[in-house]
RODO-2510 file (C-alpha; in nm, 4 decimals, decimal comma):
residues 78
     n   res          X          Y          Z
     1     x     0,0000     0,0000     0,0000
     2     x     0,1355     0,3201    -0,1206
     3     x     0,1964     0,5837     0,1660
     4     x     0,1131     0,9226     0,0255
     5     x     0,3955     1,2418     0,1193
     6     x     0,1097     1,4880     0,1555
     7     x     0,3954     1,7653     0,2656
     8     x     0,4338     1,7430    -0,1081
     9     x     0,0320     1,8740    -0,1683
    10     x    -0,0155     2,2858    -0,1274
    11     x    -0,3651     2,2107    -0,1220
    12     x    -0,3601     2,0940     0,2593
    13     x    -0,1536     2,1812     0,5587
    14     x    -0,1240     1,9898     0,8850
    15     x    -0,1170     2,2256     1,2311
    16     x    -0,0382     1,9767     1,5645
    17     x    -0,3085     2,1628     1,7595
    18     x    -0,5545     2,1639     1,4429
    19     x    -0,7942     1,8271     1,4281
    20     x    -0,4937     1,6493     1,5909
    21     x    -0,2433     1,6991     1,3686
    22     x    -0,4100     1,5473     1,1102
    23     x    -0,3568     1,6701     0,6691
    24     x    -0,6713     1,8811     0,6518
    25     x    -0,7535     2,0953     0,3736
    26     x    -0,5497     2,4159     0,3835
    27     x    -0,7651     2,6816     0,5484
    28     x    -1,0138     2,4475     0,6718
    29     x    -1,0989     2,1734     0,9293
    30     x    -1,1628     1,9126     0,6824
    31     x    -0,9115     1,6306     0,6894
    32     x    -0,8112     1,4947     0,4227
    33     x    -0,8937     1,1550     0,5009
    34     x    -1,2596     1,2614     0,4790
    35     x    -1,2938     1,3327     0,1470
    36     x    -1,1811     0,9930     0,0416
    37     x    -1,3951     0,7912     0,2896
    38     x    -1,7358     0,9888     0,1029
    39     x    -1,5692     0,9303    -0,2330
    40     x    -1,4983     0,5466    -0,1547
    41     x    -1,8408     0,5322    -0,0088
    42     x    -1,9852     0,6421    -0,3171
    43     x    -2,0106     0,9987    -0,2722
    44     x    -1,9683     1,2408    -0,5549
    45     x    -1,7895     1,6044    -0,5495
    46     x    -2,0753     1,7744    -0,5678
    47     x    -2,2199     1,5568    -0,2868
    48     x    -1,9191     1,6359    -0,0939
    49     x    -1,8789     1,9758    -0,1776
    50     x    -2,2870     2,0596    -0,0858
    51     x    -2,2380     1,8488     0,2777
    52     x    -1,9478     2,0595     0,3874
    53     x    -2,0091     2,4245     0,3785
    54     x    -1,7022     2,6257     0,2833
    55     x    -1,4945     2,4063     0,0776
    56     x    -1,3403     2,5148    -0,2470
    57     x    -1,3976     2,3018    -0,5356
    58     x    -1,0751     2,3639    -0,7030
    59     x    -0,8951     2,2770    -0,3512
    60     x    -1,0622     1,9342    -0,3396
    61     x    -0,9908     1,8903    -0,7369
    62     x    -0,6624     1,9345    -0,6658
    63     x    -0,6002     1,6889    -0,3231
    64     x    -0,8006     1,4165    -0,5676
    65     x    -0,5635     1,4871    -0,8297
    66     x    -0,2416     1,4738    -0,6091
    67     x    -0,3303     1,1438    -0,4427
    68     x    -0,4134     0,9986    -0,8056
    69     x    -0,1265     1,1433    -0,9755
    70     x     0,0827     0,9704    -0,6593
    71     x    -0,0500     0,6558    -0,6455
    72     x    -0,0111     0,6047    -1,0696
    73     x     0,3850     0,7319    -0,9813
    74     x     0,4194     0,4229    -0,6886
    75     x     0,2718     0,1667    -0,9102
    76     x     0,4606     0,2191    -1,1868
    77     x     0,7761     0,1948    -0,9903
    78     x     0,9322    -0,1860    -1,0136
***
């Protein structure tokens, strides 16, 4: 299982006294972690995006795209 270096993502940050510590979206309480449990539930963006007031559409776009883009980079490695 691929571990993903989200230090490498500008669209989140991670604060220690912030949720825990945990990646959130930068600017926002929403870890990261919860975006992909609604999307691997079944969840759309837009389903996401209308359940959580005050995300940004592009910011989500772009965590989505940094996790894919990482995970196509470890499993092409040998």
């Amino acid at each position: 299982m691929a571990v993903l270096d989200w230090s490498q993502c500008p669209a989140v940050e991670r604060v220690p006294d912030k949720v825990s510590g945990v990646w959130v979206l930068r600017g926002t309480r929403m870890p990261v972690g919860t975006i992909f449990e609604n999307l691997e539930a079944g969840a759309s963006l837009d389903d996401i995006l209308s359940w959580y007031d005050g995300l940004d559409r592009k910011q989500v776009q772009a965590v989505i795209e940094f996790a894919a883009r990482s995970l196509d980079r470890a499993s092409s490695r040998p």
